[in-house]
N, C-alpha and C positions, 0 to 999 in steps of 0.2 A: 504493500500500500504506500504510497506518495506522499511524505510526511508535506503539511501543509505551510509554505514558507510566508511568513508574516513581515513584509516588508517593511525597509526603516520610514521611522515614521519625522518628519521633521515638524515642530510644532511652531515652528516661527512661521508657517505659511499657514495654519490653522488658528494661530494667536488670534487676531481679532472674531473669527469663527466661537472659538471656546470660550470668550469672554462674553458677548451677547448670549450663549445659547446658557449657557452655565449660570450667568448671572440672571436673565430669564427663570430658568429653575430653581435657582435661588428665592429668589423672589414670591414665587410661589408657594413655598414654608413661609416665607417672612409674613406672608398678606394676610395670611392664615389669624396671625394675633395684635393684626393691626384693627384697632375701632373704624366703624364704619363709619363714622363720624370724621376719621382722621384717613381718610382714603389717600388724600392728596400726598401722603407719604411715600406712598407706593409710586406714585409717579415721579418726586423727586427724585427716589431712589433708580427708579428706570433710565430719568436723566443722568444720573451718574454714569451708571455703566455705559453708555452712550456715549460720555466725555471720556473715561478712561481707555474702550477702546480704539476711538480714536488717537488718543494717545500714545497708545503701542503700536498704532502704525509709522507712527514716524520717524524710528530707530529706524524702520526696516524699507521707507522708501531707499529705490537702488536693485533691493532683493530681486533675484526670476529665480523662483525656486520652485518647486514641484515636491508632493509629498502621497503618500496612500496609493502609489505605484503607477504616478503620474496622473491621477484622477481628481488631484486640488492643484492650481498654479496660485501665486503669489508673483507679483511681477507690476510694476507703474499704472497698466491698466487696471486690475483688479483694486490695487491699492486706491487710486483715485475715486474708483468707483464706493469704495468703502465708505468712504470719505462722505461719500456725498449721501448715498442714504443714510448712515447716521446721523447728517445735519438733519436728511428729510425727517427722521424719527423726530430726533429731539425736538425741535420744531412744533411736531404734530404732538407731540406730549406738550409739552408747552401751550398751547394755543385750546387744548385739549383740558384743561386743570380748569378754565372757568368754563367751559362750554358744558362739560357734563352735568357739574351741579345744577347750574340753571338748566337745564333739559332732565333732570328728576333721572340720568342714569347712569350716576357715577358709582363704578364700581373695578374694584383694584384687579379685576382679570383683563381689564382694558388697555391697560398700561403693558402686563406683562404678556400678552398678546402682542401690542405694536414692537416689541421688544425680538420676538419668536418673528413675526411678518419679516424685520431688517435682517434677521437671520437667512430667512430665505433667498432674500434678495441678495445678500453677501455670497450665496453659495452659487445663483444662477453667475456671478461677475467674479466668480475663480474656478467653478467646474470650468474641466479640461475632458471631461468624459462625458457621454451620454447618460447614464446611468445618473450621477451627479445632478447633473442638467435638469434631468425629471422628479429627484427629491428636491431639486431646491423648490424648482415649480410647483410641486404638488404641495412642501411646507409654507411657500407661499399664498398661494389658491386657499388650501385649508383655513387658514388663520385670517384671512380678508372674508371670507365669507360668513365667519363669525360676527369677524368686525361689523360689517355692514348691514348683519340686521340685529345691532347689539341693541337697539334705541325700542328695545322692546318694551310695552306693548302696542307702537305706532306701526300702525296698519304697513303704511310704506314702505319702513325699516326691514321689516318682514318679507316681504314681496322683492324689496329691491334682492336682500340675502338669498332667498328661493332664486330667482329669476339667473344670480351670478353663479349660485352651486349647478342649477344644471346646465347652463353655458360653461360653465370651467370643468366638469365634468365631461363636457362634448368633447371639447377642446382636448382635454387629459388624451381622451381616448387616440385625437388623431396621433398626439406625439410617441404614444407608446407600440403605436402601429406600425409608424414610421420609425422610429426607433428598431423595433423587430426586421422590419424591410432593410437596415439599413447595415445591421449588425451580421443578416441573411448574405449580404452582398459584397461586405467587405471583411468580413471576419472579426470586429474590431469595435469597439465603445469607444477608446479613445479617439478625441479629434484629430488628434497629430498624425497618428495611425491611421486612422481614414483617408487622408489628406495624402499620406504617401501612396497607399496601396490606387487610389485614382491615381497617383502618377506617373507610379511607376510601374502596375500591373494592368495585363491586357486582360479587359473584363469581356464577359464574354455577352453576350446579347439579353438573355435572362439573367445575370448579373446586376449588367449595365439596366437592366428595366425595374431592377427590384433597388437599384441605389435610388434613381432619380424619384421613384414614386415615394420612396419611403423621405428624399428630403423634401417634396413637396409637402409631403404630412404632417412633418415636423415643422416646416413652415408655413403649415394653417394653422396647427397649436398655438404656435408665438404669437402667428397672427390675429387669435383669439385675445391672445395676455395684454398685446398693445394697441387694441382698438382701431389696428388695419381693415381699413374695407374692402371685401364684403362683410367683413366679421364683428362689426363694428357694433351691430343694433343694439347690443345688448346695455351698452355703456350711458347714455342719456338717461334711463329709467330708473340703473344700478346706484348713479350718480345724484341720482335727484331723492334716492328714497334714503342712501345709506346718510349715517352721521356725518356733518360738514368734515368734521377733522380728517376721518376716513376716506372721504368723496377726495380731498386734497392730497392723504398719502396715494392713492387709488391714482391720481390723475399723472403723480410725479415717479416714486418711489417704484410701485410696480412696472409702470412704463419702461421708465429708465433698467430697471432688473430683466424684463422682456427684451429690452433693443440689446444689453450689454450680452446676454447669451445669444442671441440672434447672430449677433456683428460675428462673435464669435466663431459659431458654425460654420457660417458662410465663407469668413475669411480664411480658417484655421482648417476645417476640416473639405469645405466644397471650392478653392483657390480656384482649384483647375479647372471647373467647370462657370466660372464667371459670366462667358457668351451665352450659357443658357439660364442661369438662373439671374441676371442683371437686366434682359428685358422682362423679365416676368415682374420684378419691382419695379421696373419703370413706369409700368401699366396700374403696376396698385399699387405707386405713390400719387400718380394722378388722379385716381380714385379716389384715395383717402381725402386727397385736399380737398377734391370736390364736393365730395358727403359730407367732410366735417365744417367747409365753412358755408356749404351754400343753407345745411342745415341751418346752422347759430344764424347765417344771417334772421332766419324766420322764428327766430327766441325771444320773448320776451321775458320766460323766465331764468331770470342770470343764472342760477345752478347749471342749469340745463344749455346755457350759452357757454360755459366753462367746459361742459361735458365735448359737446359740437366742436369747441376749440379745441379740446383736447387729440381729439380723431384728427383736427385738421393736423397740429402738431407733428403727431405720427408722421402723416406723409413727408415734411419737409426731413426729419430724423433719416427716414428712409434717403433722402439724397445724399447721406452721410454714409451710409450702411454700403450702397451702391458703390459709392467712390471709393471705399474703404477695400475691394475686392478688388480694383481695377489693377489690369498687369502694369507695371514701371512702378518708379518709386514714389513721386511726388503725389501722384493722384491719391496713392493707399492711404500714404502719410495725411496729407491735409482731410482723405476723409475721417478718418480715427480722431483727427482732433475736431473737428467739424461735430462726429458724433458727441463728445464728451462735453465739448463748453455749449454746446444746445443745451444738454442734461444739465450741466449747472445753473444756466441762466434760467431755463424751465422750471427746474425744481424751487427756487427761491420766488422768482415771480407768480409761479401759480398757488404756490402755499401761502404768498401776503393775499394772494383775492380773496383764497378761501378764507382767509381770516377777517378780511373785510365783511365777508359775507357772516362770519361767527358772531361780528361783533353786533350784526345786525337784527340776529336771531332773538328769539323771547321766549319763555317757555311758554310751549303749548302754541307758538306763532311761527309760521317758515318767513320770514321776510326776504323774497327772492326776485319778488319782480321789479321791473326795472322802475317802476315810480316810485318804489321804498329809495331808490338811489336818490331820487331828484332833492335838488337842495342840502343833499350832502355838506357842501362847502360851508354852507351855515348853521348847519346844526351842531359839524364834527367836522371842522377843517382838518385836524390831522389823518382824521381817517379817508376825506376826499382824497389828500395829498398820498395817499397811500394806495388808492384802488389805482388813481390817475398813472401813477407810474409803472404798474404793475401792466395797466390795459394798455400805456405806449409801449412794454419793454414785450408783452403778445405782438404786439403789432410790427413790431421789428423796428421801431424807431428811433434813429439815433439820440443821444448818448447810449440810452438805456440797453439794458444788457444782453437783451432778447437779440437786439440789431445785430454783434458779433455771432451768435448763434446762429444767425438766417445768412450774416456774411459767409461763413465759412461753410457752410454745408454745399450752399449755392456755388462758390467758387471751386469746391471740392467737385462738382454733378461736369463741371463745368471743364476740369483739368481732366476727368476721366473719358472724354469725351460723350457725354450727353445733353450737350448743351439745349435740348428740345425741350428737356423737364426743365431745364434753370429756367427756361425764357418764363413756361408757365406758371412754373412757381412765385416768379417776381409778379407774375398780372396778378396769378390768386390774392397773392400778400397783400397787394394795393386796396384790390375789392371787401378781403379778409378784413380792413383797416376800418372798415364805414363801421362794424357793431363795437367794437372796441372804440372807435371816438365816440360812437352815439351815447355811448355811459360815461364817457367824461365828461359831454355835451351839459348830461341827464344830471349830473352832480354838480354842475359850477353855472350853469346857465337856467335850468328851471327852477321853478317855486316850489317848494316842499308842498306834498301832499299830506303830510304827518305828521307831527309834531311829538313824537315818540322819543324819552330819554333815551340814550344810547350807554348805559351803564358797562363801563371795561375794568377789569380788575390788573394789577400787574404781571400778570402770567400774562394774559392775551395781548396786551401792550408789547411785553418783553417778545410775544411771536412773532408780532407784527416789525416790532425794527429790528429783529433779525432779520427775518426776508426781505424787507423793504432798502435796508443796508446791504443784503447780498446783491439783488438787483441793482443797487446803485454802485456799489464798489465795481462789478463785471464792465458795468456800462461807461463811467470816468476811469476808471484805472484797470482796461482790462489787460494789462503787459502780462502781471504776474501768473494770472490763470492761463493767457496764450502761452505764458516761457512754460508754465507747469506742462499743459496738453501735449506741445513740444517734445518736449524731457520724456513724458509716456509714449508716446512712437519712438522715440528712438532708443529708449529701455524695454518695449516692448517689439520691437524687431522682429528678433530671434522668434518670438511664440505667436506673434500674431501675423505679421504682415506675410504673405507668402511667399 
């Protein structure tokens, strides 16, 4: 018998891994003999381990390490990516601390849930394996579907969580199908392994038919996790019903965790196959922009315009994704950066809306539509000043942060030669612009319909200029995030770029 060889395991490329999931479990004794009165302890404490993990990444920026027999990488991309959903967490813990009490459902498995969600999302942006790839996704999925119908006993809340478990249960199915197709064809779960065997082996015809259908599969799964159309429908209703704090990790956090495995695959494991599967997202990235802005244009309710912009989002990521596979070196390179400071500027600007829209909420009240905004600027100029910038830095407007995000994806579509999406891309963005100014419009030029106190406590404050400061910092000083995105293509080389 075969004695079973238990390879070395290195724990500096699981460090941030084991501190979330660990500290997560932790947590969950701890909550145990915390008063329910004193909930908000639980959430401080989820902030922490949030801060320290982040913390132990940064000895280890530089790292390309590989551990669990090449099925975790550690490497500038995964690192950054780390990076960035634990702001998204802490953030959404944050913003998260007055929203629940004032909505009658604060309760400490909340916190340690968002905790378990960022876990997931660490795992889809360092698996280097299939297998990997589909626990991060499913410990992903699992925990967001909690999440979003946690606002129990609101009708909505409910429906939206039903509505998301059996879409992301569809969805599960293609990837694991595709998965088996893929595993049938090339002998192999890891990426890198896949990635050679198409290059360097002659596949044979039923081979070659069980790779290509099983990466299609695999990419309607993601295309499910990131609100790509056709797969899109489910996201406006999911969005509208789950908890704002959620509806905001949901729009940022999970996205960004769906694109950073996606990028992945494509580049890492399907390099070789570029000319087939690069007009397939040409066609549904145009798609997506389409569905998602011609949607929001016809929103009046701002969740639900958040939701619509979020799809549109998607597609423009995707000219990132696209460029990021293209053969030579520059196109690969600016798409990979392209992808990553989207994901930053995204992730901070659409977590201040959602908090704008937190701050707006009342128990037992959705305050969503768009003439709750009007008159903003007099009732709550800092919170005008806050959506205002958020919907220029969607809109891709300079300074603001969003603008570097749509710069580079677009010049990225552009160096790989597909210059047909960038053109449309830039008309979408123009048209995309009219419902993001119409609610600045709505906030600084109309009469309040309302006269509704707007009570914030300093947690939701403390959300808001964080996000509101990350978007502004991306947008006036964005050197340091281009030198960082930089520094991860060229640390990341060797594992990603093909």
């Amino acid at each position: 018998m075969t004695d079973i060889i238990i390879p070395p395991i290195d724990w500096r490329v699981a460090a941030q891994l084991s501190i979330v999931f660990g500290w997560a479990s932790v947590l969950l004794i701890v909550a145990l003999f915390i008063p329910r009165s004193r909930t908000r302890i639980t959430g401080y404490l989820a902030i922490v381990g949030t801060i320290v993990a982040a913390g132990v990444g940064i000895p280890l920026w530089g790292a390309n390490a590989e551990t669990f027999g090449g099925m975790l990488r550690l490497d500038g991309y995964s690192l950054t990516l780390n990076w960035l959903f634990l702001a998204a967490a802490a953030i959404t813990i944050v913003v998260s601390l007055d929203y629940l009490p004032r909505q009658g459902i604060e309760r400490s498995e909340y916190y340690i849930l968002v905790l378990f969600a960022t876990g997931g999302m660490m795992l889809l942006a360092q698996g280097t394996d299939l297998i990997v790839l589909f626990l991060g996704l499913e410990m992903l999925s699992i925990v967001l579907y909690v999440l979003t119908g946690f606002a129990y006993p609101r009708n909505a809340s409910e429906e939206a969580g039903m509505k998301y478990l059996l879409i992301g249960a569809f969805a599960g199915g293609f990837v694991v199908f595709g998965i088996a197709l893929l595993y049938g064809a090339t002998g192999s779960m890891n990426l890198r392994v896949i990635g050679e065997t198409l290059t360097r082996q002659t596949m044979t015809l039923e081979e070659r038919t069980y790779m290509l259908a099983g990466s299609a599969l695999v990419l309607v799964g993601f295309g499910y996790k990131v609100a790509m159309a056709p797969f899109h429908m489910w996201a406006p209703d999911v969005y509208e019903g789950a908890p704002t704090p959620i509806a905001g990790l949901l729009s940022v956090g999970s996205k960004a965790a769906g694109f950073a495995a996606l990028l992945r695959f494509l580049v890492e494991a399907l390099a070789g196959e570029w000319q087939i599967w690069a007009p397939v997202l040409e066609v549904l990235a145009i798609a997506t922009l389409a569905a998602g802005n011609i949607g929001a244009l016809t929103q009046r309710n701002v969740k639900r315009m958040l939701a619509y912009s979020s799809i549109g989002h998607a597609g423009y990521i995707l000219f990132g994704v696209i460029a990021a596979g293209a053969p030579g070196g520059i196109a690969g390179q600016r798409g990979i950066e392209g992808v990553l400071l989207y994901l930053m500027a995204y992730t901070f600007t659409n977590l201040g809306a959602f908090g704008v829209l937190i701050a707006l909420e009342h128990r037992g009240e959705a305050a969503w539509d768009l003439n709750d905004l009007a008159g903003l600027w007099n009732r709550r100029p800092w919170l005008a000043v806050a959506m205002a910038v958020c919907m220029l830095s969607l809109a891709g407007v300079p300074p603001a942060g969003g603008f570097w995000g749509k710069f580079y994806v677009f010049t990225a579509a552009w160096l790989a030669g597909v210059g047909w999406i960038t053109v449309i891309g830039v008309i979408i963005a123009a048209i995309a612009a009219f419902y993001y100014l119409r609610i600045v419009a709505q906030m600084f030029m109309a009469e309040p319909v309302r006269d509704t106190p707007l009570p914030m406590d300093y947690a939701l404050r403390a959300g808001l200029v964080l996000a509101t400061t990350g978007v502004l910092l991306l947008g006036f000083l964005p050197t340091p995030a281009i030198n960082l995105v930089q520094r991860v293509t060229l640390a990341a080389a060797g594992s990603i770029q093909p």
